[in-house]
Structures are given as structure tokens and as C-alpha cells.
N, C-alpha and C positions, 0 to 999 in steps of 0.2 A: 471559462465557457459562459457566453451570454443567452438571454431569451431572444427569440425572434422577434423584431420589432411589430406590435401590438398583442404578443403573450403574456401571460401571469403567471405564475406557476403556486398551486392550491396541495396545501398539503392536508389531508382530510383525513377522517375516520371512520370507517365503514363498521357497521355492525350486524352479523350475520343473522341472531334471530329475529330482529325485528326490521331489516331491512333501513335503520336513521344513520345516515353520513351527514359527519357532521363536520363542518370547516375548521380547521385549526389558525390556518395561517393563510395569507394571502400576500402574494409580493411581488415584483419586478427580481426577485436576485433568481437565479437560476438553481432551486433547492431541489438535490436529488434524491431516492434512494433510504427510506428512513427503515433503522434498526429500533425495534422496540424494547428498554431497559427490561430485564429479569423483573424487577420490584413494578415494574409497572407506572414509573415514576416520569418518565425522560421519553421522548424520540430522539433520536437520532441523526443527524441526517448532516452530506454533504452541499458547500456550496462558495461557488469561487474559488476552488484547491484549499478548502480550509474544513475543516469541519465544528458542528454545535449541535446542540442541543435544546431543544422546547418542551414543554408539558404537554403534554396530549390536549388536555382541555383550554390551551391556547397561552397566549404569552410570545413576547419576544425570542430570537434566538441568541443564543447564550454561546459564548465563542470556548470549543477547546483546546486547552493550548496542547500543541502540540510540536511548537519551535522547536527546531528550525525546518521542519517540513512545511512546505505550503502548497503544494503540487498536487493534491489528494484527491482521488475521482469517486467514484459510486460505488465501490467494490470495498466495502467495510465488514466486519463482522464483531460480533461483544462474545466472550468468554461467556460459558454457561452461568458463571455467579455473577457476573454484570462490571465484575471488577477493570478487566480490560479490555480495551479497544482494538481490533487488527484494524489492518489499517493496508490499501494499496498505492503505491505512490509512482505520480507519473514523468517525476523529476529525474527518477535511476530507474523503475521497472521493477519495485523490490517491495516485500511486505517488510511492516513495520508492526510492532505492539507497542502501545504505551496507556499508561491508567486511565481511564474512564475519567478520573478527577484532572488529568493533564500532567505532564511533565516530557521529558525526555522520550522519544522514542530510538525504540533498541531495534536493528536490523534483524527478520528473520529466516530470510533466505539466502539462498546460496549465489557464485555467481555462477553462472551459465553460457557464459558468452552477449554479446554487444545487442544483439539481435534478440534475444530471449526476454520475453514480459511477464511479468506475473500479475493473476486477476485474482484477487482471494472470492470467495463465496462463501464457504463453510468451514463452521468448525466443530468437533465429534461433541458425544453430550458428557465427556467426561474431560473435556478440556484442555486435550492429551495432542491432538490433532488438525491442522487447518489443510483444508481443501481449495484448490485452485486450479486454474486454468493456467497452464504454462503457452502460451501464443510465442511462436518463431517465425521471426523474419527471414526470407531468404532471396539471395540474387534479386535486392527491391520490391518485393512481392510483400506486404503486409498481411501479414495470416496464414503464410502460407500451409502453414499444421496448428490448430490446437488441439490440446489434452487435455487430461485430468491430472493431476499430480497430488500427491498428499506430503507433506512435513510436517516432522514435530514442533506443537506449539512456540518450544523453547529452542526450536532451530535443531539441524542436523541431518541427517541423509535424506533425499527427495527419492519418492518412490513415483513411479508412472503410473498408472492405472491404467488410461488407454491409449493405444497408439494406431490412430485413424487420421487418413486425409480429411474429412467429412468434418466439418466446423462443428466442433461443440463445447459451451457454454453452462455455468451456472451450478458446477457443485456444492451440494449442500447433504449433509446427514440426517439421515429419520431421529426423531427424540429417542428412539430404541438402540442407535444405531449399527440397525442389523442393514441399513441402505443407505446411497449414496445415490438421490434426483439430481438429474441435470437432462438438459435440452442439448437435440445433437440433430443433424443431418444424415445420419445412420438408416441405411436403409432397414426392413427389419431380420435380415439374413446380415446385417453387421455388416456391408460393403455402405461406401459413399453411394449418393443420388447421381443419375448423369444428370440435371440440371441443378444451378444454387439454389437454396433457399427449400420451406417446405421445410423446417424445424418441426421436429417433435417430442413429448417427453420418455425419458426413458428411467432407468431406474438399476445399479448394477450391487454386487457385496462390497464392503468397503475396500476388500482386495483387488476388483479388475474382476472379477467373475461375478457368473449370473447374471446378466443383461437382458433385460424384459423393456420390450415398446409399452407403453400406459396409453399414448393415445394415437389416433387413427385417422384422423378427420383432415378436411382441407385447409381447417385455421394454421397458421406458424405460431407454433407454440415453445415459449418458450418461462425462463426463470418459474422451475416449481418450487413453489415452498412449503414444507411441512406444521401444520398446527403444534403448538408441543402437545397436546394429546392425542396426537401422532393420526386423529383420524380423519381431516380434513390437508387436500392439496390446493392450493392457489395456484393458479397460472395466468399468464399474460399474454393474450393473443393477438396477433397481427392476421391481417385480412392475406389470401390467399396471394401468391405469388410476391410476397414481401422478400427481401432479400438481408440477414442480419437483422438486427434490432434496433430501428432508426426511432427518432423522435418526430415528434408533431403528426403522429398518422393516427386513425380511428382505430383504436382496440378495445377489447373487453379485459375485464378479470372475471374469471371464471372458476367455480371448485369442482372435485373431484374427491371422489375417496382412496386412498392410500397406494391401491391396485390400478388406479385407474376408472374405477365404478363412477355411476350417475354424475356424467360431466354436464354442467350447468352453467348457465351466463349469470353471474351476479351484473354487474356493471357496463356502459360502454360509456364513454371518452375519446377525450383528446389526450393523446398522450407516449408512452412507449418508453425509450431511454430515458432513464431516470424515476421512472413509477415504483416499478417495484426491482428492481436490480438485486435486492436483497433482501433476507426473509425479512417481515414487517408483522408478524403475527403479535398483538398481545398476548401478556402473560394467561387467559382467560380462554384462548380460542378460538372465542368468540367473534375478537372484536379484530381489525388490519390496518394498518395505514396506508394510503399511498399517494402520491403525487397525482396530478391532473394539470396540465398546460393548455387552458381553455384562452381563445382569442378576445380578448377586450372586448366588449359588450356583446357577446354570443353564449 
């Protein structure tokens, strides 16, 4: 995937108490989606089906091997100790784990049939667990259901969480994980929308029950992510009547507290697919990363 001819893609560093973002990186490649290492050492981040890694406080990116995969999109996640990488792939539709320092990746889902995609987002805070969006295809129809699904880390039986028409997107676990955030088209009586679009965040138990709407408003809201001190949420807003989670449109990032309380605009941009797709918090709180796709001298 390329940038739009006269885009840059800015991977930057926002800081909550004092309001300074600060640029990391600047470039022509299309870099999406950045994870921040446990130690606080590393970002993350995907680009060109490949993934690397940079310093927060800037430097080149750093290629990880991950051979023979090179198909890799925005849908990554790190083990709580920083050791390994999940990893989505868009060559088979399958997660992958492989070490943070690079080597071999080991398949970790199942199969499901032809049509069946898997999207990672989260993994539980004991390491035990990854969260994903299972997306099926049917009769040519691209999307025509997604879910939640959970698997163990190390592979082995897929459990559903939810099973709704209504597109929903972006499992991720509370640092407690007594929750499981993700953005859905769920109405708040649990039926789909009669029209698309109109994303909102929700928030379920890691089992498929307890399902609570967090927000209310006319932004499309989507990919929430938890602070690891569980008391701040990010989210990524697109302007009203947005449909999915396109790139190159004007959004905000915005926090929230854990229930949903004192929803606030931090940021507005250029930007969308590939900002923040994935949690981005430092190890601090504090501090976030995210992508920005501002147009050449603007």
C-alpha cells in the first residue's frame, strides 16, 4: 500500500500533560499503526507488508525479520513482556507470532474456511490470550459479518464472543482485564443500525457478556485503547456520516475515561487508516503515538 501522490506520512508523539507532539519520523513510505515496546524503548510500526521498528525520540526504521512473511497490514499486537510480536497477515488471513528480535513465525489460528479473515487487535494482560475480529466473506460480499473472537496465545480452540450483522472492529483488553473495548455499529439495545456507518465504542466481559455503549455522540467512533493505567481511553473519530475507517479524512483523537466520562478532543488531523489501528499508549500513560498523513506543504 502506497501514499496518495503529495502525502507524507508523520509519525509523532503526543504528550497528554503538557499538550508537546513531537515528530519522530517523516517519510514518503506508507508507515502505519505503531505499538509501543513494554520497556519503552522501540515503536512499532507497519509498512509496505513488512514491519520495523524506530526510537520514539527519532532515528531511522529498523527492519524486522520476519521471513518469509511480507504481506503484514496494521493489525499487530506485542505480548505484555515486549518479547513477542502478533502479527496479521494478508497473504493467508492468519495470525502469526514471532520474537520481537525477529525470526521464524509460527501460525496461530485456525483454519476456517477460504472466505474467513482474521484481524488481531488485542492481547489479555497475562499473555494468555489474543483478541480479534474474525471478517467473513460471503456470496462476494466483503464483510458481510464481523465478530469478536478470542484464541489462545499458543493456538488452539476459537471462541466467538459476538455474533451480530452490525460491523464491529478493534478488540482490545482493559490492563485489569475485567473488559474487552472495541467499536461496533450496534445499536444500544444490541440490534444493527438501519443505515451504515455511525460507529460507536462499546465495551463487553472478556466472555461475550455485559455489553455497555461508552459513547453517544454523532462522531464515528472508532479503535479505543486503554492507557495501561487503565484510566485513560483514546479514540479515533471520523466526521459524521463516514462509512468504515477510511484514510486521508479529517479526524480527531480524543480521550475518555474508562466508563466513557469526560469525552475530550485532544488532536485534529489528517488522517484515519493507519493512525492509530492499534494500541499506541506508552509505557507512562502519558505519552501516545500516532501516525498523521498531512498533504505536502499544508
Amino acid at each position: 500500500m502506497t501514499l496518495e501522490p503529495g502525502v507524507r506520512a508523520e509519525l509523532r508523539v503526543h504528550t497528554l500533560s503538557t499538550g508537546a507532539d513531537a515528530l519522530v519520523l517523516s517519510t514518503d513510505v506508507h508507515v502505519e499503526a505503531p505499538n509501543w515496546t513494554p520497556d519503552g524503548r522501540w515503536l512499532v510500526v507497519n509498512a509496505d507488508g513488512r514491519i520495523y521498528r524506530v526510537a520514539p525520540t527519532g532515528g531511522e526504521l529498523e527492519l524486522v525479520d520476519t521471513a518469509p512473511l511480507d504481506q503484514l497490514n496494521n493489525d499487530h499486537v506485542l505480548s505484555p513482556d515486549g518479547r513477542t510480536l502478533y502479527l496479521s497477515s494478508s497473504s493467508d488471513r492468519h495470525l502469526y507470532r514471532v520474537p520481537l528480535s525477529g525470526g521464524r513465525p509460527e501460525r496461530v489460528t485456525n483454519d476456517r474456511g477460504e472466505g474467513f479473515w482474521h484481524f488481531l487487535h488485542g492481547v489479555s494482560p497475562d499473555g494468555a490470550t489474543l483478541a480479534y475480529v474474525g471478517l467473513e466473506t460471503a456470496g462476494g460480499v466483503w464483510g458481510s459479518a464481523s465478530n469478536i473472537w478470542t484464541i489462545p496465545a499458543e493456538g488452539g480452540e476459537d471462541v466467538q464472543l459476538t455474533r451480530t450483522t452490525a460491523p464491529t472492529d478493534g478488540p482490545e483488553y482493559s490492563p485489569d482485564g475485567r473488559w474487552v473495548y472495541f467499536n461496533s455499529e450496534l445499536r444500544p439495545d444490541g440490534e444493527p443500525p438501519a443505515a451504515p456507518g455511525h460507529a460507536q465504542v462499546f465495551r463487553m466481559r472478556p466472555d461475550g457478556t455485559g455489553t455497555e455503549q461508552l459513547t453517544h455522540d454523532e462522531a464515528v467512533n472508532w479503535f479505543p485503547h486503554v492507557s495501561p493505567d487503565g484510566r485513560t481511553v483514546l479514540v479515533l473519530s471520523f466526521p459524521p456520516g463516514t462509512t468504515g475507517h477510511p484514510g486521508g479524512r479529517d479526524v480527531r483523537l480524543r480521550t475518555m475515561g474508562p466508563a466513557g466520562e469526560d469525552l475530550r478532543d485532544v488532536l485534529s488531523f489528517r488522517g484515519g487508516q493507519g493512525t492509530v489501528n492499534v494500541n499506541s499508549w506508552a509505557p507512562d500513560s502519558d505519552r501516545f503515538a500516532y501516525v498523521a498523513y498531512p498533504q505536502v506543504g499544508t
